[in-house]
C-alpha positions in Angstrom: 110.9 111.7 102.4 110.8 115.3 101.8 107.1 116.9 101.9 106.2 119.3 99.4 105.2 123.1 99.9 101.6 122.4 99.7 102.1 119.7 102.4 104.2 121.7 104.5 101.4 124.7 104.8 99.1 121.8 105.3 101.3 120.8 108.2 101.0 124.4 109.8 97.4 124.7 109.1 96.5 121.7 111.1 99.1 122.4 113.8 101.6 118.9 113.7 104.7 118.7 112.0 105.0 114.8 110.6 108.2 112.6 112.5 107.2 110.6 108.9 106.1 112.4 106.3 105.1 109.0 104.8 101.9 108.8 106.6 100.8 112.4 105.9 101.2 111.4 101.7 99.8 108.0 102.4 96.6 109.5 104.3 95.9 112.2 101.0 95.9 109.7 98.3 93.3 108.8 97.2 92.4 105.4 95.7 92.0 106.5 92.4 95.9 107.1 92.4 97.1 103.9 94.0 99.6 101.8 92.7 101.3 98.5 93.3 104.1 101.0 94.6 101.6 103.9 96.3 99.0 102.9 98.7 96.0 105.1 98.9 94.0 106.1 101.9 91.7 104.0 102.5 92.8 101.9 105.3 93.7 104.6 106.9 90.2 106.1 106.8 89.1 102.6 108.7 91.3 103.8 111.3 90.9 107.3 111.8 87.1 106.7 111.8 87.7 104.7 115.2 89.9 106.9 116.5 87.6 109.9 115.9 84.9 107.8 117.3 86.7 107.3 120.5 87.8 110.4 121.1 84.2 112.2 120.6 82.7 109.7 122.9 85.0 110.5 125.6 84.0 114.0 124.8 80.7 113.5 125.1 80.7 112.0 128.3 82.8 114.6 130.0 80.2 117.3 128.8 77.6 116.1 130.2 77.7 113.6 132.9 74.1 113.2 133.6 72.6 112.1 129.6 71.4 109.3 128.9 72.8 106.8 126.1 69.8 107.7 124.0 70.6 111.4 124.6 74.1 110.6 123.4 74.0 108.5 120.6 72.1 111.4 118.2 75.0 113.9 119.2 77.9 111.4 118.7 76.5 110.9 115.0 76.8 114.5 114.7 80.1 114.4 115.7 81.8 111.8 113.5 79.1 111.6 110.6 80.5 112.6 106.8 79.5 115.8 106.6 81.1 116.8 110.0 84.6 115.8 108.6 84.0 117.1 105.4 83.2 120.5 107.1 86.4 120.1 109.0 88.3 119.1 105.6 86.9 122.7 104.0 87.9 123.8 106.9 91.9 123.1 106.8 92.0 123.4 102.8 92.3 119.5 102.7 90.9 119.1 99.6 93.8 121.6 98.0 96.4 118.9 99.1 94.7 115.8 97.8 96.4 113.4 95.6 93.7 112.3 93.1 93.6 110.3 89.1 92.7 112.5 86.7 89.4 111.2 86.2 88.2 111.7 89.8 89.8 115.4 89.5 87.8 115.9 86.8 84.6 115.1 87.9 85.4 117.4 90.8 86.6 115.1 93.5 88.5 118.0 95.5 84.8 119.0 96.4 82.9 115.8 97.2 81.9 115.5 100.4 82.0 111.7 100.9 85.9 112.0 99.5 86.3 114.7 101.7 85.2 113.2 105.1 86.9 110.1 104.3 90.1 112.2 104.1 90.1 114.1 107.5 89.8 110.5 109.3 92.9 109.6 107.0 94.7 112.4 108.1 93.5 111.4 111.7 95.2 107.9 111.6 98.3 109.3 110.3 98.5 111.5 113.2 97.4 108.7 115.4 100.5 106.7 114.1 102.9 109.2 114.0 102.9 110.7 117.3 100.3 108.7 119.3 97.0 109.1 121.0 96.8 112.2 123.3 98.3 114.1 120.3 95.7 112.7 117.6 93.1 114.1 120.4 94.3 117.1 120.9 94.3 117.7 116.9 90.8 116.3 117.1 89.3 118.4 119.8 91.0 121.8 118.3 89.5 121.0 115.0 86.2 120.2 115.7 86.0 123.4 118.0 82.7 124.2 119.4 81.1 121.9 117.4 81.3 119.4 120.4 79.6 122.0 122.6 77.0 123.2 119.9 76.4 119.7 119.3 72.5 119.7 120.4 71.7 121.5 117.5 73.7 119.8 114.9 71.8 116.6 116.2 68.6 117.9 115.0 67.8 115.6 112.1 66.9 118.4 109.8 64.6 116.4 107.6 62.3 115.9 111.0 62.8 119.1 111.9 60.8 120.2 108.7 58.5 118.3 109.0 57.4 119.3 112.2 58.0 122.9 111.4 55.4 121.9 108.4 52.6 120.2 110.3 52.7 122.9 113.1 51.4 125.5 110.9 49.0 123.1 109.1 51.1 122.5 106.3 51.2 118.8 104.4 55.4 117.6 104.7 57.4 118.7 102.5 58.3 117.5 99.2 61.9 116.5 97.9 62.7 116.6 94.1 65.5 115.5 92.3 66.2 118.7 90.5 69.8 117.6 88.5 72.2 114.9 88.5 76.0 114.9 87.8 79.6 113.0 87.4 80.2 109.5 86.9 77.8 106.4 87.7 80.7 105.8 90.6 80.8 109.4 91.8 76.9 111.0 91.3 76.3 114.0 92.4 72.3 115.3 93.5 70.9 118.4 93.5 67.9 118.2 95.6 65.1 120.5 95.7 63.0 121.0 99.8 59.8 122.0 99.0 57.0 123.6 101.0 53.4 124.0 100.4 53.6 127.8 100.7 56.2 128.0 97.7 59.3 127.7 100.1 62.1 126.5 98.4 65.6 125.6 99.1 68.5 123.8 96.9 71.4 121.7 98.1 74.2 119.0 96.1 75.7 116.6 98.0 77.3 112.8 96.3 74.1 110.9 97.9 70.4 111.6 97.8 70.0 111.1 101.6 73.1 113.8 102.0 71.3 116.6 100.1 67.6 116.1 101.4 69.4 116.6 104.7 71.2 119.4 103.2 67.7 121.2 101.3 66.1 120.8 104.7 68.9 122.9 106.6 68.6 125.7 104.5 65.3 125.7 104.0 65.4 125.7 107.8 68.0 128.0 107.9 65.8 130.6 105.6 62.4 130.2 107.5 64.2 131.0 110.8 65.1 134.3 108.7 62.2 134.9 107.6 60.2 135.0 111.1 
């Protein structure tokens, strides 16, 4: 089968040129387009995941041969956790290529950031199965960057890291309120105020409550750090 144009740049943008373009189609639909005849990515995404898994594990291990597995484990969830791929998916235009129904397109699914991570360990797998391990790592390793190497900050939990930032300065912890609420009863969408006692805010939406409290916190973070 013949790949489209959008596919093709796809191709070029992540740097591997499918032997069976089959895969690369299976790995961006998504269930809401699956048919009896067209199966949707979500098998796939059990896959990749493990794959991804693997292969940031090994990473881990080789930059730092000293740590400790309770050293690792917070980095590794860095690594592999959804908003990681979906950053990565943003990253490569992933969402531009995505095969979704109408209603999930409509509702803004090329954005969602659970749809999104679920994707990149799709597109994972179907590099895995098309041209084998060391290549799926190499993809890996050049799209994650120096994320692997920046990886102590990104395992910050920044919902602790707020907290403490609050109680060093005498401050009660902060407060996180549900500000809106969007899309389907399958698909929500939260936009979650961070909160300070000074009057420091900070906004975030993400498709789960715990996903943009984690989110708020960052930039609230990201815009005291700023402000010092």
């Amino acid at each position: 089968m013949k790949l489209g144009a959008d596919l093709q740049a796809f191709e070029a943008r992540i740097g591997h040129h499918f032997a069976k373009p089959d895969l690369l189609i299976e790995a961006v639909t998504h269930a809401s387009m699956s048919s009896p005849t067209r199966s949707d990515n979500q098998r796939m995404e059990f896959l990749g995941d493990r794959v991804l898994g693997l292969v940031m594990a090994e990473a881990l291990l080789a930059a730092d041969t000293g740590a400790a597995e309770g050293t690792l484990a917070p980095r590794f969830n860095a690594l592999v956790r959804k908003e990681t791929c979906a950053d990565v998916a943003r990253e490569i235009g992933l969402g531009d290529v995505l095969r979704l129904g109408r209603s999930e397109m409509m509702s803004g699914g090329r954005r969602k950031q659970a749809l999104l991570g679920d994707a990149a360990e799709a597109v994972i797998a179907a590099v895995y199965l098309d041209a084998g391990f060391e290549v799926a790592r190499a993809l890996i390793v050049r799209l994650w960057g120096d994320r692997i190497t920046r990886v102590e900050d990104d395992a910050r939990d920044a919902k602790t890291a707020l907290q403490e930032w609050a109680q060093a300065r005498g401050l009660t912890p902060p407060k996180y309120v549900e500000t809106a609420r969007s899309g389907p009863d399958h698909a929500p969408v939260f936009t979650i105020s961070a909160q300070l006692d000074g009057g420091e805010t900070a906004h975030a939406t993400a498709g789960s409550k715990r996903e943009a409290q984690q989110a708020a916190a960052k930039a609230l973070l990201a815009q005291l750090e700023q402000d010092t």
